[in-house]
C-alpha positions as CSV (number, residue, x, y, z in Angstrom):
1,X,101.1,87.2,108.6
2,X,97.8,84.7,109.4
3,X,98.2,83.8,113.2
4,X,94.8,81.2,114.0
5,X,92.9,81.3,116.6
6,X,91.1,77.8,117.9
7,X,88.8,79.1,120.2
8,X,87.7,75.6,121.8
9,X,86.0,72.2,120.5
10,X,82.1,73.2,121.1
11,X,80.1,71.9,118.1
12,X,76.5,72.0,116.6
13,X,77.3,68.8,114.6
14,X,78.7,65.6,115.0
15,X,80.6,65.1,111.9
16,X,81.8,61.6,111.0
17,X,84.9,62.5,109.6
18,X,85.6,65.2,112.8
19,X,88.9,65.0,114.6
20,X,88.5,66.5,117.4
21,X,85.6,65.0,119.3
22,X,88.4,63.0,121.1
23,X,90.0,66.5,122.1
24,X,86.3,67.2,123.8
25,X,85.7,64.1,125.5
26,X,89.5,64.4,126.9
27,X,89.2,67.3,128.3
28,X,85.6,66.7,129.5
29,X,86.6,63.8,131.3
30,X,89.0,65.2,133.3
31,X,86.2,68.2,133.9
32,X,88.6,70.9,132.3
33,X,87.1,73.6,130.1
34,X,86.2,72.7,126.7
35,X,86.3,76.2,125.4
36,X,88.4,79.3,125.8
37,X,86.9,82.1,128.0
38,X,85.9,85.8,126.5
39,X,89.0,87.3,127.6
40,X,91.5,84.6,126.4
41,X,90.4,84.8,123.0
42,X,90.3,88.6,123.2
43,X,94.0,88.3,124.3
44,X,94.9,85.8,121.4
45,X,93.1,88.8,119.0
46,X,95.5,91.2,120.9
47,X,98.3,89.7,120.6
48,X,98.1,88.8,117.0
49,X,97.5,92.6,116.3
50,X,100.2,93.4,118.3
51,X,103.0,90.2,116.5
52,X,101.5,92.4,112.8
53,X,99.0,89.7,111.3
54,X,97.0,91.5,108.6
55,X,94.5,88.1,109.2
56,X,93.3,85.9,111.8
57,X,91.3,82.6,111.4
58,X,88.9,82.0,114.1
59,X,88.3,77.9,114.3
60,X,86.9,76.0,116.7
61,X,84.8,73.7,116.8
62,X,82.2,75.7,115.8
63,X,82.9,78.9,116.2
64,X,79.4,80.8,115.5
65,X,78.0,79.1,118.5
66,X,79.6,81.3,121.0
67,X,77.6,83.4,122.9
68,X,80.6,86.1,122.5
69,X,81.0,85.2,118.9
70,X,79.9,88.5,117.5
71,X,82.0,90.5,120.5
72,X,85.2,88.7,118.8
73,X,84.3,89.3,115.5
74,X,84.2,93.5,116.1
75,X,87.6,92.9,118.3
76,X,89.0,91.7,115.0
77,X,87.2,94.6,113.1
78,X,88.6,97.5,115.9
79,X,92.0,96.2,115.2
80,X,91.9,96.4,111.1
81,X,92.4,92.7,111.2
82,X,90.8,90.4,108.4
83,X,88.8,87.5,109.7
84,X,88.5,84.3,108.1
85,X,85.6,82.2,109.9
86,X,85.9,78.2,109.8
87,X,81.9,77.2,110.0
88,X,79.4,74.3,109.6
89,X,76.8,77.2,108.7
90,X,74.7,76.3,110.7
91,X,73.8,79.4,113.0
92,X,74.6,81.6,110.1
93,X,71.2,80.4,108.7
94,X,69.5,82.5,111.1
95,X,69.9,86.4,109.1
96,X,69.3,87.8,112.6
97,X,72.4,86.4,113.8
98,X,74.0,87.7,110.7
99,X,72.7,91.0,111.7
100,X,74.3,90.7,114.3
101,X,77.9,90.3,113.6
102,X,77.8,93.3,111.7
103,X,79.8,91.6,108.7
104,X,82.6,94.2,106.9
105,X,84.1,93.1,103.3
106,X,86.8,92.2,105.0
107,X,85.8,88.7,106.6
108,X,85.4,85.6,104.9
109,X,83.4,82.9,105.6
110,X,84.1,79.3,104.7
111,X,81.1,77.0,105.8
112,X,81.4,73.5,105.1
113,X,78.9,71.5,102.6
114,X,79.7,68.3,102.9
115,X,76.8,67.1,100.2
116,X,74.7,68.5,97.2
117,X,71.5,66.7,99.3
118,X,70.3,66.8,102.9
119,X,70.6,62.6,102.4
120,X,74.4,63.0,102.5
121,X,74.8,66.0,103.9
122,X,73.1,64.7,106.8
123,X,74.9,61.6,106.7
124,X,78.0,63.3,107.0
125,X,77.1,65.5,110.3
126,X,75.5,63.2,112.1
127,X,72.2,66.2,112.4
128,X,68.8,66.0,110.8
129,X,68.3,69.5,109.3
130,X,71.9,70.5,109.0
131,X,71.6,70.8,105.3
132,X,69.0,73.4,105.4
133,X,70.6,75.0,107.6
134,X,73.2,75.6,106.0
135,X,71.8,76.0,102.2
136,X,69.8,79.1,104.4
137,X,73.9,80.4,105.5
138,X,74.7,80.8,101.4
139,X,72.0,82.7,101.1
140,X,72.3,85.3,103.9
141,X,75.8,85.4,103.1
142,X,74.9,86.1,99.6
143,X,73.5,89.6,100.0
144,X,76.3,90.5,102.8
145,X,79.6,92.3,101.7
146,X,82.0,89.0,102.7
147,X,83.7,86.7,100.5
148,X,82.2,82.8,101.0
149,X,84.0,80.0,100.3
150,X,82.4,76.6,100.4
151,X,84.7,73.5,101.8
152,X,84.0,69.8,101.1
153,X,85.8,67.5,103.5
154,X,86.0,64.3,101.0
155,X,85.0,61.0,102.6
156,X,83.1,57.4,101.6
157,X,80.1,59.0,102.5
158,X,80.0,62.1,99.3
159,X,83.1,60.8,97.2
160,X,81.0,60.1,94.8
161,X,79.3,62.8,94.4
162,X,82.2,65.9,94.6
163,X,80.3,67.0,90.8
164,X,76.9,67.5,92.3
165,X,78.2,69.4,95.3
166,X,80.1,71.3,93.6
167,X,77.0,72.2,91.2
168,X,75.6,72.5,94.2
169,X,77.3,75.3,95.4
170,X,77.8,77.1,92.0
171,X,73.7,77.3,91.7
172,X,74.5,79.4,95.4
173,X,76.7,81.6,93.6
174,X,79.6,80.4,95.9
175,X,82.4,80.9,93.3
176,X,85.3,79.6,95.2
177,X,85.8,76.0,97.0
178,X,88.3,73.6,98.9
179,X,88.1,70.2,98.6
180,X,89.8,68.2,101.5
181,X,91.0,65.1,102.2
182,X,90.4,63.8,105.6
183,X,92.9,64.0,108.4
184,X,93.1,60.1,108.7
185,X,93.7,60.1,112.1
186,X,92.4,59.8,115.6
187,X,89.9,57.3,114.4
188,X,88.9,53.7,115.6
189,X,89.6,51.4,112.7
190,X,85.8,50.9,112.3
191,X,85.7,54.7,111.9
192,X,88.7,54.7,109.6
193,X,87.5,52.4,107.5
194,X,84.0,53.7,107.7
195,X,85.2,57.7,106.6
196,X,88.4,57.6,105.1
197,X,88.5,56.7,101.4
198,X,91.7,55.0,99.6
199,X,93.7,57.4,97.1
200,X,93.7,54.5,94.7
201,X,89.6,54.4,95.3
202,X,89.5,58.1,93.9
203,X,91.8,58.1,91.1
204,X,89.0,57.6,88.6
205,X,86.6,60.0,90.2
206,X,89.2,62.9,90.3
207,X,90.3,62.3,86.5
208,X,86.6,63.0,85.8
209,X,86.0,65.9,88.3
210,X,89.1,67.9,87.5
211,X,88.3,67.3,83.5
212,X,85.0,68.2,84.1
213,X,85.5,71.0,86.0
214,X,88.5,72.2,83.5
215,X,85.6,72.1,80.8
216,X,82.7,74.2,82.7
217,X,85.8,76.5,83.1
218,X,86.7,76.9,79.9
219,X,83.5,77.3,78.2
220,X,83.1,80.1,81.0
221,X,80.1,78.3,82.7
């Protein structure tokens, strides 16, 4: 059993495609808590011990930007559960921080590159220097015992260029990635129409991603 965990709607970035910035300013207008406190994430790690999940996936937000981040991650670890980490990267580009979370083969990581340049990249999170930062997070990830993943939320913004980013990634030795469509919803119409691509727009560019990517496949690249 996977039993998730949102520990609260705190973020580094400012994504144009994010969801749940509406969640935050709700909440912050009526001047209640944003985020989950230390103990009642603790006690949502508890109690998915306790229910038998072998996994838990810790989300946010962002989750690495908790002071307490690297106390939850060891809760998981004390309690034999597998932790999956929903990320932007960002903080992981520091390999201090990584240091400090004491990483086990166990956990997975899946940061989000949401471009194969910090031109769309940027673009995308709304942050000057988000890229880098998170180009830095493959790499300190790279020489940890984790699994990475890389995930590419799929808007007008990077549509057209899924091929690169996903080259991208492969030059970082990321061997696994998730392409997503956008949620779609929550948005002002400007925003909708701004972020969220038609299906019809992308037949064409899928036919030639999947048949390209069936080819690199196949000839083992």
């Amino acid at each position: 059993m996977i039993s998730d965990i949102k520990l609260g709607y705190s973020c580094n970035s400012d994504c144009v495609h994010c969801v749940i910035a509406a969640n935050r300013e709700q909440l912050r207008r009526a001047s209640l808590p944003v985020d989950l406190k230390t103990e009642e994430c603790l006690q949502l790690i508890r109690q998915a011990h306790e229910a038998g999940a072998s996994k838990v996936v810790l989300t946010g937000g962002e989750p690495t930007i908790r002071k307490d981040f690297p106390q939850l991650l060891r809760a998981c670890h004390r309690m034999d559960l597998a932790a999956e980490i929903q990320t932007n990267g960002r903080k992981l580009g520091d390999s201090s921080f990584c240091d400090e979370l004491e990483i086990v083969r166990r956990d997975c990581f899946n940061v989000a590159l949401h471009g194969p340049s910090a031109s769309i990249h940027d673009s995308v999170t709304r942050r000057h220097g988000s890229y880098a930062d998170t180009v830095r997070a493959f790499s300190n990830l790279a020489t940890r015992p984790c699994t990475t993943v890389g995930k590419v939320v799929i808007s007008r913004l990077n549509a057209p260029h899924l091929l690169e980013t996903l080259s991208c990634l492969h030059q970082m030795n990321v061997r696994r990635c998730n392409f997503a469509f956008p949620h779609a919803q929550g948005y002002s119409d400007a925003t909708f129409d701004h972020v969220v691509p038609r299906y019809s727009d992308l037949r064409e560019t899928f036919h030639v991603f999947v048949s390209r990517v069936q080819k690199a496949v196949n000839i083992g690249l």
